[in-house]
C-alpha positions in Angstrom: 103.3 285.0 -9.6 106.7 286.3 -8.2 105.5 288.4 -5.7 109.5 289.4 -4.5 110.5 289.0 -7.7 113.2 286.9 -7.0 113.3 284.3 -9.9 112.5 282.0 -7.6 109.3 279.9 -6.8 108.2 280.4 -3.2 105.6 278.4 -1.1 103.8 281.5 -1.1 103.8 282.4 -5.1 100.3 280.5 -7.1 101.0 279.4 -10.6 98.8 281.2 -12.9 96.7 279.0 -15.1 95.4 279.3 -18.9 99.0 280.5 -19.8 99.8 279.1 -23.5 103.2 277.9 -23.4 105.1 276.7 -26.8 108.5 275.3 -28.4 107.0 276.8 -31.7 106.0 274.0 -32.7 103.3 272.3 -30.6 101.4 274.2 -28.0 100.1 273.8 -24.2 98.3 275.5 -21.4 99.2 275.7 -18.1 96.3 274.0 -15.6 94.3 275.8 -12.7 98.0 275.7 -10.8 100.2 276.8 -13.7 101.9 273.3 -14.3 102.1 272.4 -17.8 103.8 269.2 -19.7 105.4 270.0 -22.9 106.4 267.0 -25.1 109.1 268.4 -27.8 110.7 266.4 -31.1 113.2 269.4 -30.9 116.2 269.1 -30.4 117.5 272.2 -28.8 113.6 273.7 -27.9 113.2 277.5 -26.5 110.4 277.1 -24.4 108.4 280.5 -24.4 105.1 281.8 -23.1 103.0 284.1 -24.8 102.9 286.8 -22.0 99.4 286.7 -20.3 98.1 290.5 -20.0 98.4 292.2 -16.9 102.2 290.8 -15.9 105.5 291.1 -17.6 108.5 288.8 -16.6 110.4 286.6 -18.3 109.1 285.1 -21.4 111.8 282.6 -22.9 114.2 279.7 -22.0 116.9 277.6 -24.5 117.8 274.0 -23.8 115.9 273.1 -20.5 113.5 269.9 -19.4 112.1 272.0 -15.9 111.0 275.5 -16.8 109.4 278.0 -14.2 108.5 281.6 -15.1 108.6 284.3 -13.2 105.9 287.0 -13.9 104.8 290.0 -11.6 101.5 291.9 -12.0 101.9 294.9 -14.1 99.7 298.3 -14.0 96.4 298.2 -15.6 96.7 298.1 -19.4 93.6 299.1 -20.7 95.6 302.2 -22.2 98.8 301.9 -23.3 100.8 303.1 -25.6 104.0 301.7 -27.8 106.2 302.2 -30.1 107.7 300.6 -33.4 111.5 300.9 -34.6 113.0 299.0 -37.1 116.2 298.7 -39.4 118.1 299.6 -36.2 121.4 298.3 -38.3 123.7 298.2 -35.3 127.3 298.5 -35.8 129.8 301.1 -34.3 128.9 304.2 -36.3 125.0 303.6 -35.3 125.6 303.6 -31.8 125.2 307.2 -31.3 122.1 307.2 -33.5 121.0 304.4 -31.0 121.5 306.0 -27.9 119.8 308.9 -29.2 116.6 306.5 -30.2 116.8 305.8 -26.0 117.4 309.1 -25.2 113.7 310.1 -26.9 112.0 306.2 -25.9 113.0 307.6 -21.9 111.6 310.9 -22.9 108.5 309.4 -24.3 107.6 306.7 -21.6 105.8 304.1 -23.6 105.0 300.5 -22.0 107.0 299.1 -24.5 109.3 299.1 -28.0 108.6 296.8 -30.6 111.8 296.7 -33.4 111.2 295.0 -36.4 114.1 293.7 -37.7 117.5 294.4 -39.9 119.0 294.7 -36.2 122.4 294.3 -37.0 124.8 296.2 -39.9 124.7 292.8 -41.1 125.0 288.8 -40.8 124.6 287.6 -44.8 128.0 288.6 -46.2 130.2 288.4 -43.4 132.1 285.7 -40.9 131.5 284.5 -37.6 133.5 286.9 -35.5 132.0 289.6 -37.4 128.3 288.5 -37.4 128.5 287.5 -33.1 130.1 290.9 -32.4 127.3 292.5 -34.4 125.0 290.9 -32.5 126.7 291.4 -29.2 126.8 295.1 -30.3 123.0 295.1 -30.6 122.2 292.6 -26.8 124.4 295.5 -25.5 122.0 298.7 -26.5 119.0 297.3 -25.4 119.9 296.1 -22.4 120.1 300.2 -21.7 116.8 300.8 -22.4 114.7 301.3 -19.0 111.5 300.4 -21.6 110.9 296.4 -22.5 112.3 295.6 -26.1 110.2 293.0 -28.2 112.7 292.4 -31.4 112.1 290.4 -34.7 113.9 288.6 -37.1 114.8 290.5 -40.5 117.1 289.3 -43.2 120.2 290.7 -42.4 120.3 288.7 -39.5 120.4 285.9 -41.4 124.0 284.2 -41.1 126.0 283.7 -43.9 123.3 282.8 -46.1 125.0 284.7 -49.2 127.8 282.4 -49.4 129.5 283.5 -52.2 130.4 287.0 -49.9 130.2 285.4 -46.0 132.1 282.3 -47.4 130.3 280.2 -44.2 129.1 276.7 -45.1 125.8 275.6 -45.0 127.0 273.2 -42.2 127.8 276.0 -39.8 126.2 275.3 -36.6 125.0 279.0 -36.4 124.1 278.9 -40.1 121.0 280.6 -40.8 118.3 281.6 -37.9 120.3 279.4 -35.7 122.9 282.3 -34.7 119.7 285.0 -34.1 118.0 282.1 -32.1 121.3 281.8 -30.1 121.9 285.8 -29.3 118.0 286.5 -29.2 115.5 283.3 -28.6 112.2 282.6 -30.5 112.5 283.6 -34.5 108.5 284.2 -33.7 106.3 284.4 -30.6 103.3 285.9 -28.9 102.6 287.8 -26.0 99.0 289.6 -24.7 99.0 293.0 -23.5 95.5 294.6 -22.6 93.1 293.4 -25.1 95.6 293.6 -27.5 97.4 289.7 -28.8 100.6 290.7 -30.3 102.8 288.4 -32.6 105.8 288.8 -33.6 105.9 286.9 -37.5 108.8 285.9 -38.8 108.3 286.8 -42.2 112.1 285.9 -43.6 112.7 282.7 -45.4 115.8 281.7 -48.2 116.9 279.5 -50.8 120.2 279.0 -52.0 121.9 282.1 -51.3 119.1 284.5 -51.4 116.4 285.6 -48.8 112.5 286.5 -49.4 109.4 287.2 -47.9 107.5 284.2 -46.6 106.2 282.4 -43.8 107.4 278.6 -43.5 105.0 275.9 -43.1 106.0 274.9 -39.5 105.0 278.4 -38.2 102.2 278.5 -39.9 100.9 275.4 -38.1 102.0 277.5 -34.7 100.2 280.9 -35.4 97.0 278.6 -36.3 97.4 277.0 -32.8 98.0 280.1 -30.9 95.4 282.4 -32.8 92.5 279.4 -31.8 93.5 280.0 -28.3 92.6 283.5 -28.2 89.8 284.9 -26.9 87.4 286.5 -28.9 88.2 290.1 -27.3 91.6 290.2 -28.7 92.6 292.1 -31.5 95.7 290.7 -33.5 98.3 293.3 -34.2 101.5 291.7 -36.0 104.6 292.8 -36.4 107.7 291.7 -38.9 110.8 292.7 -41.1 109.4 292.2 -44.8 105.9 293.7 -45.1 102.5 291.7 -46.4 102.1 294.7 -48.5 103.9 298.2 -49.3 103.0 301.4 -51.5 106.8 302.0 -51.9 107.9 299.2 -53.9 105.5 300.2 -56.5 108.5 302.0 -57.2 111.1 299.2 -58.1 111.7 297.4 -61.3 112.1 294.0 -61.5 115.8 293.6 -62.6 118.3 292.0 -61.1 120.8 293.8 -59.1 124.6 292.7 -60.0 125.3 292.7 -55.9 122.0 291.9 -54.0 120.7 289.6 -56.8 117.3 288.9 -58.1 113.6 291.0 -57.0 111.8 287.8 -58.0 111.9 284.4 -57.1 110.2 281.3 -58.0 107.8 279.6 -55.2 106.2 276.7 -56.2 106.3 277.5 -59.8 105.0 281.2 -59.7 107.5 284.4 -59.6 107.0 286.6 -56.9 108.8 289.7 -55.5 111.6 288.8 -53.0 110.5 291.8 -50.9 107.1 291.0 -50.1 105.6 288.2 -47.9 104.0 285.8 -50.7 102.2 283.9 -48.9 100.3 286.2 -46.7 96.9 284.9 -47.5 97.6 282.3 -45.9 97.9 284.1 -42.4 94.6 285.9 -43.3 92.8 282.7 -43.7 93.9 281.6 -40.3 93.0 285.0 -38.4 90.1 284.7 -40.6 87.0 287.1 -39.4 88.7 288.0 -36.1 90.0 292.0 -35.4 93.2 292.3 -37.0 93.5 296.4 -37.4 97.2 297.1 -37.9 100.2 294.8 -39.7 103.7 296.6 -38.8 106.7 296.1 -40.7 110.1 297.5 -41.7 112.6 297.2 -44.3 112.1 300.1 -46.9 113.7 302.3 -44.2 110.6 304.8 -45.2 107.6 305.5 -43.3 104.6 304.7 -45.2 101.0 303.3 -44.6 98.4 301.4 -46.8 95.0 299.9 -46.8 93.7 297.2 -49.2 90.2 298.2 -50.1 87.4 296.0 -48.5 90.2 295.3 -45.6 89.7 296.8 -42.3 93.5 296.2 -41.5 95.9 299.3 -41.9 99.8 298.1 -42.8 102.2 300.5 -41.8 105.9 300.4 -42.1 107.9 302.9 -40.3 111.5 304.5 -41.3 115.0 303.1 -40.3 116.7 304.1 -36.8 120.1 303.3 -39.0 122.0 306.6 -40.8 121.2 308.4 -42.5 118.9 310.8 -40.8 117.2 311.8 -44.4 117.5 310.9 -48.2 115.7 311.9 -51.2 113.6 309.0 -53.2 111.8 309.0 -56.1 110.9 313.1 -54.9 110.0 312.0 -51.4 112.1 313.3 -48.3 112.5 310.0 -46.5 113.3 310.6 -42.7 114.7 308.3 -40.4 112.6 307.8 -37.0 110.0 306.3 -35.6 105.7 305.6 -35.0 104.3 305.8 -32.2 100.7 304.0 -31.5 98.3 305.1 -28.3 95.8 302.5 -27.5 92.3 302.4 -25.6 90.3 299.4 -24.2 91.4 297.4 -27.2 91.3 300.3 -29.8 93.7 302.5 -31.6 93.3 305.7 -30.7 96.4 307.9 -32.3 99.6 307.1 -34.4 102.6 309.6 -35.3 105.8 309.5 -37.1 108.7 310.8 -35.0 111.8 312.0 -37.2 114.9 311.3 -35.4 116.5 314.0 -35.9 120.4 313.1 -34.8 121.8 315.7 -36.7 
């Protein structure tokens, strides 16, 4: 507990035990004075914590053997309140559009911002100089924000992965999730705040030179180790890029686009929409019977909600922060903006959509 919030351990400051701590890929808790021993086959680990509720504070290190974090007791959060962003696109014509998304967040006053990917203009088609000061771009505009930013992974921050535009080998030390895990740590994690356990999935996977929804093995393993550990208060809430399911891509065909390629791919010999997290089920099985009311995503850049019938769990994708502020689609008026999600002793008590409204 840094009670001067110096960064620094003091003689003074107890270790705070029962905190999981993780390389994402095996799993510890710290003991009745915070210590904990982490034995990684990684070879460049990012140690993290999922955040225990009631503190904020640092929540991440890269490339370390002795790792201390600093947390500080936060205000009560049995009610809170939060919102999701996503498709953010940062690049120097969206930085107006940006500043006016932390104009409104100051203006609102929620604990915290969750964005859900497609951070950057983009990372698949381009070089390295262009991809980094993308990124840079985006480090840049949250660090403004007086709120705590929780961001995901989405596919266009995948590096040079559509080689035949980016021309980056496969060999590139950044190639990949490497370059996001350089600029922005975990590719997934946890954190607790009130009764709430939220996780941040990263739902993006590839092959060859095209990306898809999908949850790799190794995480799974992870979110099956840090879903145990819960207690059986907690509701789950997730949040990722490509959605476990969506009303609005009812609306696509299945052809292949000469430019961004094929809407299906094959998985372990079955075909299944690029845009959609295919193995879902899978996560389902491992939350299993426990409170799991709300699944946010991004990606269609439209705000939309849907419920699978028999399934207590609402999915809800919000719009695009990115230009422009509206479009026409299939006869809808798609707005770009935001939700935002109150919450009560563990329950969801209100959501709205917030248009933007730049222009």
């Amino acid at each position: 507990v840094d009670l001067n919030k110096n960064g620094v351990k003091e003689e003074n400051e107890k270790g705070i035990s029962k905190v999981v701590v993780s390389d994402q890929k095996a799993i510890t808790t710290t003991d009745s004075e915070g210590r904990y021993t982490l034995k990684t086959d990684i070879e460049f680990p990012q140690i993290n914590i999922s955040m225990p509720s009631g503190y904020k504070g640092v929540f991440f290190y890269s490339k370390v053997s002795e790792v201390n974090f600093p947390l500080h007791k936060d205000k009560n959060q049995d009610s809170f309140k939060f919102i999701h962003a996503s498709d953010t696109h940062v690049d120097s014509l969206n930085l107006p559009r940006m500043e006016h998304f932390r104009i409104m967040v100051d203006s609102i006053k929620p604990d915290f911002v969750l964005i859900t990917g497609d951070l950057i203009r983009d990372a698949l088609r381009v070089n390295e100089e262009t991809a980094k000061n993308y990124y840079q771009m985006y480090l840049n505009e949250i660090a403004k924000f007086n709120t705590p930013v929780y961001s995901g992974v989405g596919n266009h921050e995948l590096f040079g992965i559509e080689r035949d535009k980016s021309l980056v080998s496969q060999e590139h030390p950044l190639y990949g999730k490497k370059m996001y895990r350089s600029f922005l740590g975990p590719n997934y994690y946890s954190f607790n705040y009130g009764d709430i356990h939220f996780i941040s999935v990263d739902a993006v996977e590839y092959q060859n030179l095209y990306y898809f929804g999908g949850i790799d093995s190794i995480q799974l393993n992870w979110l099956e180790k840090d879903i145990k550990l819960l207690s059986k208060k907690k509701s789950i809430i997730t949040f990722n890029h490509i959605p476990f399911m969506s009303p609005g891509f009812s609306f696509q065909d299945f052809k292949t686009h000469p430019f961004y390629g094929p809407q299906l791919l094959e998985h372990k010999g079955q075909k299944h929409h690029r845009h959609i997290v295919y193995n879902f089920h899978e996560l389902q099985n491992i939350i299993g019977e426990r409170s799991f009311p709300l699944a946010l995503s991004g990606h269609y850049h439209a705000a939309q909600e849907g419920k699978i019938e028999g399934n207590n769990t609402l999915f809800a994708q919000t719009s695009a922060i990115s230009r422009p502020d509206q479009f026409n689609y299939q006869g809808f008026m798609v707005k770009s903006g935001f939700n935002l999600y109150e919450v009560k002793d563990g329950t969801i008590v209100s959501s709205k959509f917030i248009p933007l409204n730049f222009n």
